[in-house]
N, CA, C and O of each residue as an XYZ file, in Angstrom:
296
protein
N    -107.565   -120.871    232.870
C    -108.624   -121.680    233.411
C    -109.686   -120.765    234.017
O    -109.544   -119.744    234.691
N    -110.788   -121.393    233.603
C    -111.876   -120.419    234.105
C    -112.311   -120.322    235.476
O    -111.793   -121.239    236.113
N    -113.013   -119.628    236.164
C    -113.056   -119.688    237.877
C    -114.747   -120.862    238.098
O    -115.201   -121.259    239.171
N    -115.345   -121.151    236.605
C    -116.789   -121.962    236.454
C    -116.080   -123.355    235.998
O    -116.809   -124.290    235.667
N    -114.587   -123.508    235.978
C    -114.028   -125.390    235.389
C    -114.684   -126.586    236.234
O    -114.977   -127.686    235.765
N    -114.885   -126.130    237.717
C    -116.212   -126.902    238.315
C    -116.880   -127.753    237.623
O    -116.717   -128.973    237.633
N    -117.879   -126.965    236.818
C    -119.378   -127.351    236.833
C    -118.757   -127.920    235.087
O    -119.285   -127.198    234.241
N    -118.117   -128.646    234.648
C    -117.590   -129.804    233.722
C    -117.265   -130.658    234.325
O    -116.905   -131.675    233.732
N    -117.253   -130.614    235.693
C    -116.715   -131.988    236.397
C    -117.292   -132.609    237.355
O    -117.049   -133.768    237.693
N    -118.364   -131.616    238.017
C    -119.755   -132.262    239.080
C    -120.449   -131.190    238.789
O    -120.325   -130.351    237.898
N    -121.502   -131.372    240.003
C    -122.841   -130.532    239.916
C    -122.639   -129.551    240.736
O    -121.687   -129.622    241.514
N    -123.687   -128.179    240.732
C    -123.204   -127.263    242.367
C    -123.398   -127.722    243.358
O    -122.654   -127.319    244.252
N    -124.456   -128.776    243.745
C    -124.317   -129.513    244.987
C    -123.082   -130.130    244.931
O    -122.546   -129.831    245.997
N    -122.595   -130.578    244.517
C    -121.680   -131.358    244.775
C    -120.564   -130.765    245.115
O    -119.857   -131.296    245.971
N    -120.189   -129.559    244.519
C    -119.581   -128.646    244.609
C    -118.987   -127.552    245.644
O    -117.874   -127.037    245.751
N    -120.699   -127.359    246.658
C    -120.809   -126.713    247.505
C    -120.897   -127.753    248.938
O    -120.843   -127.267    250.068
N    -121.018   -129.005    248.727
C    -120.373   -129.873    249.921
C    -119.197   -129.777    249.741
O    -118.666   -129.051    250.582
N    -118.301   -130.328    248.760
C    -116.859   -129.786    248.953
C    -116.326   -128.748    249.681
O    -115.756   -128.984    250.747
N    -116.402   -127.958    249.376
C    -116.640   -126.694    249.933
C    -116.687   -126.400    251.452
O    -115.786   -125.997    252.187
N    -117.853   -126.677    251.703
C    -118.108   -126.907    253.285
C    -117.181   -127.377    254.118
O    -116.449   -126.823    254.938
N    -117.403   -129.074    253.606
C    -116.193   -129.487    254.086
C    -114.541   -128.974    254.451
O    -113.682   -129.046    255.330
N    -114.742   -128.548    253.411
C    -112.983   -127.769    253.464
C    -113.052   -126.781    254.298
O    -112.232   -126.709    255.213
N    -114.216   -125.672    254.112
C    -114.029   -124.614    255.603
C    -114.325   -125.099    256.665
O    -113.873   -124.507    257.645
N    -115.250   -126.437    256.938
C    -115.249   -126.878    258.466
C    -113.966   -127.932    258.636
O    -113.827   -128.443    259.747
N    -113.164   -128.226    257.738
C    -111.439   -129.040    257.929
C    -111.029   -127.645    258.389
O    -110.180   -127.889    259.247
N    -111.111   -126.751    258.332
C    -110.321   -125.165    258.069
C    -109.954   -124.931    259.596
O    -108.894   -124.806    260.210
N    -111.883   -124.925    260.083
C    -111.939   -124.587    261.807
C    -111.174   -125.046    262.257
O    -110.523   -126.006    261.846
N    -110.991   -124.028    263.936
C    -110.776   -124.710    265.136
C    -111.045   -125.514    265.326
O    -111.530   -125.998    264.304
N    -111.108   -126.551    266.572
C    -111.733   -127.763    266.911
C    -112.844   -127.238    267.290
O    -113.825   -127.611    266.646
N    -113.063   -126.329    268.305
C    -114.424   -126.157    269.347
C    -115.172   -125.770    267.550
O    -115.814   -126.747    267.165
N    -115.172   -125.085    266.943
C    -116.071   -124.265    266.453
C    -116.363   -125.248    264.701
O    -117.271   -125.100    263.883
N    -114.998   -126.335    264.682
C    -115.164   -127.233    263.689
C    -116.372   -128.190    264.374
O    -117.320   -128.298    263.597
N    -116.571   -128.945    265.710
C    -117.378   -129.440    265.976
C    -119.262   -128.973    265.976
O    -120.362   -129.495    265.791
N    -118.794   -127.979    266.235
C    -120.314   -126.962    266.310
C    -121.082   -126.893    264.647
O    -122.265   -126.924    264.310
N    -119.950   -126.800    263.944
C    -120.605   -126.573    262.416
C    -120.650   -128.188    261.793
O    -121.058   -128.528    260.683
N    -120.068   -129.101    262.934
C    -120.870   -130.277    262.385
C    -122.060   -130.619    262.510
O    -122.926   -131.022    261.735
N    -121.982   -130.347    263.914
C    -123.264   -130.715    264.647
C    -124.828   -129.951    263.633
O    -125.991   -130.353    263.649
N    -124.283   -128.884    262.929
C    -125.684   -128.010    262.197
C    -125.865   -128.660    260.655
O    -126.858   -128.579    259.932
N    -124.285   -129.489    260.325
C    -124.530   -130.462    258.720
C    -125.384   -131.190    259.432
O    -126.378   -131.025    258.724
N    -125.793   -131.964    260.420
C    -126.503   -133.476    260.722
C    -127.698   -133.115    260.218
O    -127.997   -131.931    260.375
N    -128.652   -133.983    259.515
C    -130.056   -133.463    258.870
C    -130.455   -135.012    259.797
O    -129.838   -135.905    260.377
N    -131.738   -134.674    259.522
C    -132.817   -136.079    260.526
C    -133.422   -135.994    259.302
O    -133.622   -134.950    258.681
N    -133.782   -137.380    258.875
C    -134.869   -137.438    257.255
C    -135.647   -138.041    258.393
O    -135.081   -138.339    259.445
N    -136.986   -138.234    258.194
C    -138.067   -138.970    258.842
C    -139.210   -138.980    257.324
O    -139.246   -138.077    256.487
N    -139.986   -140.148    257.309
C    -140.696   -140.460    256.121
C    -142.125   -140.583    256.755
O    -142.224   -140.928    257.933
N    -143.337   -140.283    255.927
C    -144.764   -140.888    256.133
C    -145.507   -141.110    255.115
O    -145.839   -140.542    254.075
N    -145.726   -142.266    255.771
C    -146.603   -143.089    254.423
C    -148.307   -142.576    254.325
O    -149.004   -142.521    255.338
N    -148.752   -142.273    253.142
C    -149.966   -141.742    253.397
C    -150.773   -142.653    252.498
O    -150.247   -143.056    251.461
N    -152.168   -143.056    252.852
C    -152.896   -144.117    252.328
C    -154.094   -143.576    252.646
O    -154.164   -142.967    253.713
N    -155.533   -143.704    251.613
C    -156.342   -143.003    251.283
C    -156.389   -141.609    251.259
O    -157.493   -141.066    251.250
N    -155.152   -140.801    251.245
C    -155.379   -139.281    251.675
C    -154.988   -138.902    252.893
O    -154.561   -137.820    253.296
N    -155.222   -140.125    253.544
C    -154.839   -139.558    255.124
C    -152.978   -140.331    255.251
O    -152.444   -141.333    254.777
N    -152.435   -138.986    256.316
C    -151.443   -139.691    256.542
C    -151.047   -140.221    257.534
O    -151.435   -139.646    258.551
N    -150.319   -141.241    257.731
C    -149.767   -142.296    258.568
C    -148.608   -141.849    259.440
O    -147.872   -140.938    259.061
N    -148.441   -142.427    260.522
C    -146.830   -141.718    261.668
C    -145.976   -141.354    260.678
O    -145.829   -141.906    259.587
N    -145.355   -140.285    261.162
C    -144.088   -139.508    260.650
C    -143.127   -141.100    261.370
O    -143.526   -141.673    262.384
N    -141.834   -141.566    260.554
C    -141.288   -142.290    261.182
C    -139.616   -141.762    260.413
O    -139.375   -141.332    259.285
N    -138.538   -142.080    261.810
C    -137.341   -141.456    261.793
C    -136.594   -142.878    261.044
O    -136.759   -144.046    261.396
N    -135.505   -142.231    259.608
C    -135.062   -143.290    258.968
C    -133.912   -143.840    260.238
O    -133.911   -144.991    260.677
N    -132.887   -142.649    260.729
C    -132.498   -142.864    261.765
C    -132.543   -142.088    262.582
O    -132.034   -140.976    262.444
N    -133.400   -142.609    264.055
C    -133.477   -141.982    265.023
C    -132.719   -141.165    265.887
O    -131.750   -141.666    266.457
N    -133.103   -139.630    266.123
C    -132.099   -138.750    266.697
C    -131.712   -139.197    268.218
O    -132.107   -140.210    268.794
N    -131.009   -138.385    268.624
C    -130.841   -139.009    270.213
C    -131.525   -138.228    270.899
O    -131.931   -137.099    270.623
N    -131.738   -139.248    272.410
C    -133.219   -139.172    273.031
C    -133.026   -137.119    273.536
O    -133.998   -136.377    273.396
N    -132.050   -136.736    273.921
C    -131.581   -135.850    274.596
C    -131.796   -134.652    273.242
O    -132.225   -133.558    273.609
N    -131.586   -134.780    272.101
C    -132.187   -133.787    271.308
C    -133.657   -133.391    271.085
O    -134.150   -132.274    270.927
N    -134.299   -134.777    271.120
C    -135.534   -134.443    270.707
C    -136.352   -134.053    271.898
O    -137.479   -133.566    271.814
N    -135.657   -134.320    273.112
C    -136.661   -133.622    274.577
C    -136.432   -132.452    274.992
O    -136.992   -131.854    275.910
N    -135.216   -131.954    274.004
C    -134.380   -130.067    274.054
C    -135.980   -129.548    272.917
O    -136.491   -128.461    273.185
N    -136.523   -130.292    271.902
C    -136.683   -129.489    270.966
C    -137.981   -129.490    271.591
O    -138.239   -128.324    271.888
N    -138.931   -130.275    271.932
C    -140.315   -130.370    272.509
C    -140.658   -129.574    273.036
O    -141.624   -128.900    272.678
N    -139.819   -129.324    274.323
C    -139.636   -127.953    275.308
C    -139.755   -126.906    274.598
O    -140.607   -126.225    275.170
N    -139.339   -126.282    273.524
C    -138.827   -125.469    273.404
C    -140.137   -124.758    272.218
O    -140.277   -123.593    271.844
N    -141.107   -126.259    271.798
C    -142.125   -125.750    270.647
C    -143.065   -125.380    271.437
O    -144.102   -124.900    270.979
């Protein structure tokens, strides 16, 4: 069996979440929680009409306590 039998059966994304997953199942607790906390992505969308664009808006909103760490900090 080849070490590429993978990619006949999903995609490399798909592949390389697996993956992840399994080394953050792997962690400690303290340090399994920490490498969750850096998978979380924030999507936010804006609608743009004539060219110009419209509020950035959060599909789901982060919590209030992250986004007043990051403000500070720009």
């Amino acid at each position: 069996m080849s070490s590429a039998t993978w990619r006949n059966v999903f995609t490399f994304n798909k592949y390389s979440q697996i993956a992840a997953r399994a080394l953050r199942a792997s962690l400690k607790e303290e340090e399994r929680v920490i490498a969750e906390k850096r998978g979380l992505t924030i999507l936010r969308y804006q609608r743009w009409e004539n060219g110009q664009g419209g509020p950035q808006t959060y599909l789901v909103p982060p919590p209030e306590s992250d986004t007043a760490a990051k403000k500070a900090a720009v």
